[in-house]
C-alpha positions, 0 to 999 in steps of 0.5 A, spaced: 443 483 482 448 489 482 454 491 481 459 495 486 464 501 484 469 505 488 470 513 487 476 517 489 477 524 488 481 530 491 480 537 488 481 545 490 475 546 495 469 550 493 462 549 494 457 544 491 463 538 489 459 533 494 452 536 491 455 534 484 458 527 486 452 524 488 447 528 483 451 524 478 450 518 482 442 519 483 442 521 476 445 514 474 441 510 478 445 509 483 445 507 491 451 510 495 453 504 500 459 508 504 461 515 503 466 518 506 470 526 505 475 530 509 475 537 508 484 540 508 482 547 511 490 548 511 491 546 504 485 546 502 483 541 498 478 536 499 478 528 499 472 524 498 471 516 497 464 513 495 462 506 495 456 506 490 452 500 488 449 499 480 442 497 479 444 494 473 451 489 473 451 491 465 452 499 467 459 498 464 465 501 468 467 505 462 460 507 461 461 511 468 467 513 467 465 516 460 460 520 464 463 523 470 468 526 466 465 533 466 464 532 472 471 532 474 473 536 469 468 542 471 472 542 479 479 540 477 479 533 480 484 528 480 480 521 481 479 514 480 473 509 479 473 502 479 470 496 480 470 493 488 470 487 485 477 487 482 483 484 487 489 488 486 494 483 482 501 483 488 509 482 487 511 480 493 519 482 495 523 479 500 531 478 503 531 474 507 527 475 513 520 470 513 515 474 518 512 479 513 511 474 507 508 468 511 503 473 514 501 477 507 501 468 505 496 467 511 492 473 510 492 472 503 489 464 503 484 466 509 481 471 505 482 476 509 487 479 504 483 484 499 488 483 493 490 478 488 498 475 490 501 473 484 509 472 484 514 473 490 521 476 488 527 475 493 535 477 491 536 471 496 533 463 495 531 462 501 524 463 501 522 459 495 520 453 499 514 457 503 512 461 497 511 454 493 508 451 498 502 457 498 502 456 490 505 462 488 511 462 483 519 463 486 523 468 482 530 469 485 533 475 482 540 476 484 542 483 486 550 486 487 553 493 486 554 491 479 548 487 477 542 492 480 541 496 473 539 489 470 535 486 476 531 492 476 530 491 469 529 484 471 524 486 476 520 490 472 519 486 466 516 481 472 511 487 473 508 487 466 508 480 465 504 479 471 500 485 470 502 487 477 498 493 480 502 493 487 509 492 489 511 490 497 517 490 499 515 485 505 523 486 508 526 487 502 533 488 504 535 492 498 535 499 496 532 501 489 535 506 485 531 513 484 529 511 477 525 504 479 522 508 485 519 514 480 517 508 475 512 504 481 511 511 484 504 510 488 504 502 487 509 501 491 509 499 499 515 498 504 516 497 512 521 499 516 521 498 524 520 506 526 526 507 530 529 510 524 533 516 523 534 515 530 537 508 530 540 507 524 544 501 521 546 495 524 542 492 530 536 497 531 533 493 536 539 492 540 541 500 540 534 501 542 535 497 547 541 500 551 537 506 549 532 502 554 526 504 549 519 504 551 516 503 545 517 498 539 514 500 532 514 500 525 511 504 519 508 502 513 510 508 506 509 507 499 516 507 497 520 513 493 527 516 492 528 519 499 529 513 503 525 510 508 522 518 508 515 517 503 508 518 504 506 514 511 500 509 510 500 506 517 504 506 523 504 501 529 507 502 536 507 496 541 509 498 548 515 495 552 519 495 559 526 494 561 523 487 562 525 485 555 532 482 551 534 485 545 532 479 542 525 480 545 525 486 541 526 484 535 521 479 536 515 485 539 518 488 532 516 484 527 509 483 530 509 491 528 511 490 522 506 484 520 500 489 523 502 496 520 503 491 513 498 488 512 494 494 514 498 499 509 496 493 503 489 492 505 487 499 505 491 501 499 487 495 495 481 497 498 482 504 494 483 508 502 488 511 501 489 518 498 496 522 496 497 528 497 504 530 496 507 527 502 502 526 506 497 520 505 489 521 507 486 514 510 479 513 509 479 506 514 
């Protein structure tokens, strides 16, 4: 039997970084299953991602760590290594809005979700019975002007008793203030249809629609201070024509959020996506 790990690293580029890692990796005894890079020539950085199984289940995560830390050391790489067979433990966070949740619960149940679901959270009640029905806990959190300091308090609470790895905002209609943003920095995702800046406020669809759009979109990000502006995960786009209502619209976008969400978690729990600033690298 073996055991399988994720390495995932950026540094400065120099020459000799892949030549350390998979040295590293035949001294140990291990057989590289996937192996992917990209060398930023703008930036100058490197990004990689291997794949690598074990030849023992009893060469511990720790044990590799521990020893391929000189190796990080020596070229100033910030990295992680994890065990593939771990599944993200995931709060999921809605309004109103069901499309979103009800994907992520079916992808979830038919496995085809490389995360662990754990609890949803919602500032509305409405969604409790669809997520009791895929056996998940309901915690209704109420938010207003006056309350908000004490939901996110709330809410983080709720992160550390689930031990939460990942935070999805599946349409949730709340703002979050900076300090929460800067607490789930890089284990937070959220989806917005992709017109904004250029519609925003109330009815997106239908000012698209007098606008007589073409194509109908949604981005998935990690979430910070900036609204709506942090790094880009995924994005999908679907083509429309004038033959379409607002309400048509609205439905074509939903299906682009579920897509580029679901996307967005699936890769972010398989250890694919690499930050960099405000930009993200993508080994899908």
């Amino acid at each position: 039997m073996t055991h399988q790990f994720v390495l995932t690293l950026s540094c400065p580029e120099r020459p000799g970084i892949t030549h350390s890692v998979t040295s590293f990796l035949v001294r140990n005894g291990c057989d590289i299953s996937e192996h992917q890079q990209f060398d930023d020539q703008v930036h100058g950085q490197l990004f990689l991602r291997t794949s690598f199984t074990t030849p023992s289940p009893d060469l511990a995560l720790q044990q590799l760590r521990d020893a391929f830390g000189p190796v990080a050391e020596a070229f100033g790489m910030r990295w992680q290594l994890r065990d593939a067979a771990h599944r993200p433990r995931v709060l999921i966070m809605v309004s109103k809005f069901d499309h979103c949740l009800a994907d992520l619960l079916y992808r979830w149940r038919s496995e085809t979700l490389d995360a662990e679901l754990a609890l949803v959270v919602s500032n509305h009640p409405d969604l409790r019975p669809l997520a009791l029905a895929a056996g998940l806990g309901f915690e209704h959190v109420p938010v207003t002007a006056e309350t908000k300091a004490q939901a996110e308090g709330r809410l983080l609470e709720l992160v550390d008793e689930h031990q939460i790895d990942l935070v999805v905002l599946a349409r949730y209609m709340q703002v979050l203030s900076n300090d929460l943003c800067k607490r789930l920095e890089g284990r937070a995702i959220n989806i917005h249809h992709s017109f904004l800046p250029s519609f925003a406020g109330a009815k997106p669809y239908h000012q698209a629609y007098h606008r007589g759009v073409k194509l109908v979109g949604a981005t998935a990000h990690y979430v910070t201070a900036d609204l709506d502006e942090g790094p880009i995960i995924e994005q999908e786009v679907i083509r429309v024509d004038h033959r379409l209502s607002p309400e048509q619209l609205v439905l074509v976008g939903r299906d682009a959020e579920r897509l580029a969400l679901a996307r967005a978690v699936n890769w972010h729990c398989q250890n694919r996506v690499l930050l960099h600033g405000n930009r993200t690298v993508i080994f899908s």
